[in-house]
C-alpha positions in Angstrom: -36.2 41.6 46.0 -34.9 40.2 49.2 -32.8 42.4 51.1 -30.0 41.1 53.6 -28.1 42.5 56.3 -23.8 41.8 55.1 -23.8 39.5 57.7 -26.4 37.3 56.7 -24.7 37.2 53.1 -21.7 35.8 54.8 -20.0 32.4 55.1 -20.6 31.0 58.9 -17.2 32.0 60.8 -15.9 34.6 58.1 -12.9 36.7 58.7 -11.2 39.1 56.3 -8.3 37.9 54.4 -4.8 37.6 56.1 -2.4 39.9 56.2 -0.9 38.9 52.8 -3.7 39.2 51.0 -2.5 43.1 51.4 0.7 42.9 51.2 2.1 40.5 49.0 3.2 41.9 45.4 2.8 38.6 44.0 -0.8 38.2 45.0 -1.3 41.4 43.8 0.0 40.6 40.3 -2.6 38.2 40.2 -5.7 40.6 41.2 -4.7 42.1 38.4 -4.8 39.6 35.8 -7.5 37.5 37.4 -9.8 40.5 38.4 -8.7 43.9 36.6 -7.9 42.4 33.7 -11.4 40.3 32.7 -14.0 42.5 34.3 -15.5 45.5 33.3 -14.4 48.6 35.2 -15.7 52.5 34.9 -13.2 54.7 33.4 -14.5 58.0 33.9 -17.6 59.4 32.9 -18.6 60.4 29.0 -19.3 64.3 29.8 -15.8 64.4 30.7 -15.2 64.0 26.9 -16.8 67.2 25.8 -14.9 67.7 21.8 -13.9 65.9 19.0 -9.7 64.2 19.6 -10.0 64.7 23.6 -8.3 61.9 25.3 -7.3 60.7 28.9 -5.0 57.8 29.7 -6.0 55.4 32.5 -3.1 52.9 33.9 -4.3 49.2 35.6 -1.4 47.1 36.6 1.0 47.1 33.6 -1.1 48.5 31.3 -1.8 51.5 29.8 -5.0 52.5 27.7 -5.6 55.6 25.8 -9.9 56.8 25.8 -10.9 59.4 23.2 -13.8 60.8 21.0 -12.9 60.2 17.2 -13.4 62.7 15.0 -17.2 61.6 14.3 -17.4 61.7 18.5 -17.5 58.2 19.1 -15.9 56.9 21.8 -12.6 54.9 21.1 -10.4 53.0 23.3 -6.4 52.0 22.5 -3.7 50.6 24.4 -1.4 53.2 24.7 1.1 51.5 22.7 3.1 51.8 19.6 2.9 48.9 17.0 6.3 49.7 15.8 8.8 49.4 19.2 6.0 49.3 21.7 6.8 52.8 23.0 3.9 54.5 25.0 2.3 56.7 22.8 1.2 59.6 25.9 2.7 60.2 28.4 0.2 62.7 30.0 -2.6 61.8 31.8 -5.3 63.9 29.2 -5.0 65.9 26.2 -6.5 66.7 23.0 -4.9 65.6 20.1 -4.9 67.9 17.3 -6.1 65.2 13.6 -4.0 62.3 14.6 -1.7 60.3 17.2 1.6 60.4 16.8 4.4 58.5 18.4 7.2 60.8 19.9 10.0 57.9 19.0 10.0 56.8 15.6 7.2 58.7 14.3 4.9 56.3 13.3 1.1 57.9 13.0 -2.3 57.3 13.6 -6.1 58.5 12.6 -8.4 58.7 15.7 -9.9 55.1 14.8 -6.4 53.9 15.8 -5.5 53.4 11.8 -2.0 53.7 10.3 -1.8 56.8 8.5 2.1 57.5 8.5 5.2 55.1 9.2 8.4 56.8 7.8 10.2 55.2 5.3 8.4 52.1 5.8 7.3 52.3 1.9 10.6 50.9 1.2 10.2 47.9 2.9 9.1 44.8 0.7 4.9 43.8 1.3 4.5 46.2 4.3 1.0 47.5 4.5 -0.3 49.8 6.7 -3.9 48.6 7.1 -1.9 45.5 9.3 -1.0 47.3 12.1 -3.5 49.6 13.6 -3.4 50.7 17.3 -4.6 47.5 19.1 -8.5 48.5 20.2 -9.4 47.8 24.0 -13.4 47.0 24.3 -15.4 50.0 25.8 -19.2 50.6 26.5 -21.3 53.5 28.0 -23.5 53.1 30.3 -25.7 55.6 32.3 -23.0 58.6 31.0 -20.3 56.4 32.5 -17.6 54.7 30.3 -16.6 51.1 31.3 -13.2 49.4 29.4 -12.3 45.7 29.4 -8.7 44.2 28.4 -9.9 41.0 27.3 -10.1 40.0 23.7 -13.4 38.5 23.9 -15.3 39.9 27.3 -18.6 38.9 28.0 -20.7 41.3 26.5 -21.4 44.4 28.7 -25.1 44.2 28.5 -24.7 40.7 29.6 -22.3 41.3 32.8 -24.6 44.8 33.9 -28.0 42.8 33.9 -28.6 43.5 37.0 -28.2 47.1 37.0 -29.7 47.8 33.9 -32.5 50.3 34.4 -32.1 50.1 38.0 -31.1 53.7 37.8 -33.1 55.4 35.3 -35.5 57.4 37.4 -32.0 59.6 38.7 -30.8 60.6 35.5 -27.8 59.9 35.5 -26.8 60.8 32.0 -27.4 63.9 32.8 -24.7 64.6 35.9 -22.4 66.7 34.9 -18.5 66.6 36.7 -18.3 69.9 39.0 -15.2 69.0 40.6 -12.5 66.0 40.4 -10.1 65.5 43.3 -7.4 62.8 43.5 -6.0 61.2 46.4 -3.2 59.1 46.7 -4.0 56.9 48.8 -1.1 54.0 50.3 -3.0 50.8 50.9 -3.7 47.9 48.9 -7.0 48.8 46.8 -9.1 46.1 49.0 -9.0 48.1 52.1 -10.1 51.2 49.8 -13.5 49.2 48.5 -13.6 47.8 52.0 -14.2 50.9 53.8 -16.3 52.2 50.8 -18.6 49.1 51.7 -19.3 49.8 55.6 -19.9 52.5 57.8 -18.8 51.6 60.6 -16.3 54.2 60.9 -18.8 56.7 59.9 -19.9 58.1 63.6 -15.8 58.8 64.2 -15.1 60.2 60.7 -18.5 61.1 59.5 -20.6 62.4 62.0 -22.3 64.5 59.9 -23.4 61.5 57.7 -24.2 59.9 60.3 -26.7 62.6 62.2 -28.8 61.8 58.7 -29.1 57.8 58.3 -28.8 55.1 60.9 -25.3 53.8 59.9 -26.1 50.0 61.2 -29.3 50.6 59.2 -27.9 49.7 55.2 -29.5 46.7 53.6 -28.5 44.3 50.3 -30.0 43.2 47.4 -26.9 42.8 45.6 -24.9 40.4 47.2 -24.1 37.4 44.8 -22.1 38.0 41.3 -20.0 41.0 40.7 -21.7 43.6 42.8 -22.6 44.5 46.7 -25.2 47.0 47.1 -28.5 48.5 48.6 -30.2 50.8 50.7 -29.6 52.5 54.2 -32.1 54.0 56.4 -33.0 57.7 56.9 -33.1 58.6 60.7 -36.6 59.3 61.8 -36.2 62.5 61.9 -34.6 63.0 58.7 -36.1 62.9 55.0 -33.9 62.9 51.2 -36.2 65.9 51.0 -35.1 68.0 54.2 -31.0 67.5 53.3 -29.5 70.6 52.0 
């Protein structure tokens, strides 16, 4: 592995993005359907999906995606759409559903694989079948106990796009976290400047001084830094060990 400082990974002379690249709706709508929409992205974590019917709803951009457990407890991902008028099917953000989806408009019902199991007083109409409109099925994969969608018809297999992560992280465990606590945060920036200060921390000896008493915060390294992901190490402070932090 070679490991680079960000600034050696960087073209001579960069800068961050202008100010529109912030700011602008319209380039926006296209981060969406040039990034969000053909990439893999987490959607929560698969212990969060403890019995049989549970669901949560996750929005990106102008679409909507229903996650559940069927009822053999595989995981199942839908748009959150009806076939019949294209009404959203939840409007909450989780739930458990009790055998079935149903669609508070017109009625029209589902299993939990997505199947048509109930469209009223569609048996009068002339070669209707059920079987032809099932919820349409958004592509979802697990991975260390988390749960990654993608929107695209045909993605790039997951195995395929996580390569380099696979079994990178199999000495933590991860499988086996469990969630203690979730907070939200609404937060009223583009979503750049969120990874963005994610990524450094340089801010971390104003806002996070305890953090920064622990590792050298000019210290962090990459190994990561071509493709879809950024990542690497940062330095303990001499004095400081993983095994002395409480």
């Amino acid at each position: 592995m070679t490991f680079k400082k960000t600034a050696e990974t960087l073209s001579p002379n960069a800068t961050t993005l202008k100010r529109e690249y912030y700011t602008n709706p319209n380039i926006l709508e296209q981060e969406y359907d040039k990034i969000f929409s053909v990439n893999w992205a987490c959607a929560g974590r698969a212990s969060d999906f403890q019995a049989n019917s549970q669901y949560q709803v996750l929005n990106i951009g102008r679409e909507s995606v229903i996650i559940l457990r069927d009822d053999k407890g595989e995981l199942k991902a839908f748009y959150n759409v009806c076939r019949h008028r294209g009404t959203r099917i939840c409007n909450n953000s989780s739930g458990k559903f009790s055998k079935s989806i149903q669609c508070g408009y017109h009625g029209w019902t589902y299993d939990l694989k997505g199947e048509l199991i109930g469209a009223p007083h569609m048996e009068e109409i002339s070669g209707f079948d059920k079987q032809d409109f099932p919820l349409h099925p958004v592509e979802i994969a697990e991975w260390e106990g988390f749960i990654f969608i993608n929107l695209m018809d045909e993605p790039e297999e997951f195995e395929q796009f996580f390569e380099p992560l696979i079994g990178r992280f199999n000495a933590w465990g991860l499988p086996n976290l469990v969630t203690e606590e979730t907070r939200e945060y609404a937060v009223k920036s583009n979503w750049k400047l969120v990874v963005q200060n994610y990524c450094e921390c340089y801010h971390c000896p104003i806002l996070h001084p305890e953090l920064a008493a622990i590792h050298y915060y000019m210290g962090g390294k990459n190994d990561l830094y071509d493709g879809p992901f950024l990542g690497g190490y940062m330095d303990f402070n001499k004095d400081k060990n993983p095994y002395s932090i409480k």
